[in-house]
N, C-alpha and C positions, 0 to 999 in steps of 0.2 A: 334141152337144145344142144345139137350138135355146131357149136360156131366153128368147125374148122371146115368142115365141105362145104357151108354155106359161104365163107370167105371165100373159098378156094372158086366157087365158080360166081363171086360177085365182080363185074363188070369195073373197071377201073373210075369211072364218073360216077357212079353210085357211092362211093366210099365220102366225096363230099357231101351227098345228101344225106347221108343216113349215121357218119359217126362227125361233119364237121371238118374234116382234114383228110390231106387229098393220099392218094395209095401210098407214096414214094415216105411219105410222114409217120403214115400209120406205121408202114412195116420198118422203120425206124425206131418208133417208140417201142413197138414189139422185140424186136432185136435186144435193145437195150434192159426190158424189164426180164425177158429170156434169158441173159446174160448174168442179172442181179438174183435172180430167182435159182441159179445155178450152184452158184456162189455162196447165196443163201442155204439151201439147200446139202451143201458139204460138211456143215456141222452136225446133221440130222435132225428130227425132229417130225413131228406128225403134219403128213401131206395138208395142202393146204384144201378146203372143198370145193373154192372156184380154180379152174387153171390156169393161167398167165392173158393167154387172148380172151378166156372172157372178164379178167378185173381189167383191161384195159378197155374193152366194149361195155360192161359197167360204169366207167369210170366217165370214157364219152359219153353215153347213154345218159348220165346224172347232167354233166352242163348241157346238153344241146338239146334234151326234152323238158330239162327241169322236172324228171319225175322223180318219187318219195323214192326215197331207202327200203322202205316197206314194201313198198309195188316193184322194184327190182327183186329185192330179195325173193317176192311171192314168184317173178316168171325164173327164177335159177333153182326156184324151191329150198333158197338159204334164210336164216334169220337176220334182219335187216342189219346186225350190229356186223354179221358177217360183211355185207357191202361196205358199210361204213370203214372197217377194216382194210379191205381190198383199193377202198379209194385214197384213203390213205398211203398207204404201202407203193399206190402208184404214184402219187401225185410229188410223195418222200422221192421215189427212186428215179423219177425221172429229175424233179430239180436237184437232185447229189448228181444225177452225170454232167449237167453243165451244159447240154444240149436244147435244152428245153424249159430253160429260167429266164424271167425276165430278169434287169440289170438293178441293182440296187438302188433306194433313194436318192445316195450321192449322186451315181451315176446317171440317173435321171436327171438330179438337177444341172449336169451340165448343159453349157450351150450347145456344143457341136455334137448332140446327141442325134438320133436318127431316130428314138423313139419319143415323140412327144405328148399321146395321149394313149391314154391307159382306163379301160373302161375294166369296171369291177360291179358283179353282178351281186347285190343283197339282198335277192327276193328273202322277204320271211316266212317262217312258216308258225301258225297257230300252236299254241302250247295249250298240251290236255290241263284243264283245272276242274276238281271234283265238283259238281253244281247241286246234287242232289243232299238232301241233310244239310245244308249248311245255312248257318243264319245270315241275313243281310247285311248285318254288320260285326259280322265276326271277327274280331279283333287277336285270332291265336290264343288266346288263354285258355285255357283248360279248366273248365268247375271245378270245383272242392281241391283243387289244389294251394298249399299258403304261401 
């Protein structure tokens, strides 16, 4: 996927439908991880496999479809630990610049706050457990061991 022509001619009101936050945002948060990645980047070290605009289109992409690590990773053709990495490293670089942090508990708890509610999303997800071979009341212990 080339995301940088297809940003380049995506229409400004598209930007809320498809990454959640409006152009003037995005190319803000871009700015900012471009800046950190830069920085980053002066010590040396082996390139990274996604580039800066797409772990930030990842990163949107994870909250606003809810889709798996795995099914991103599968459309960059990266391995999913790789996303998980890249959302990280976004989600670390944008709350250290201070632009884009919510305020702390205290600071919630005050009165004359301006943020009063705070929605926090916990969808879960299913955990692989082995089902085949195994008895119905398997208790962990292993035979012949004393």
């Amino acid at each position: 996927m080339d995301n940088e022509k297809r940003i380049k001619n995506l229409p400004e009101e598209k930007y809320l439908v498809l990454f959640g936050v409006r152009k003037p945002t995005f190319d803000e948060m871009l700015a900012i991880l471009e800046r950190a990645y830069k920085e980053m980047r002066k010590k040396g070290g082996r390139e990274r496999k996604l580039c800066v605009l797409d772990m930030l289109i990842v990163t949107l992409a994870y909250y606003r479809d809810y889709r798996t690590m795995e099914n991103l990773g599968f459309d960059y053709g990266v391995h999913k630990q790789r996303i998980s990495e890249a959302i990280d490293w976004v989600e670390k670089t944008l709350i250290k610049d201070g632009v884009f942090s919510l305020p702390s508990k205290r600071g919630l708890l005050k009165e004359n706050n301006p943020v009063s509610i705070a929605i926090i999303d916990v969808t879960e997800q299913e955990t692989e457990r082995p089902k085949h071979k195994q008895k119905e009341s398997y208790s962990g212990k292993k035979n012949g061991t004393p």
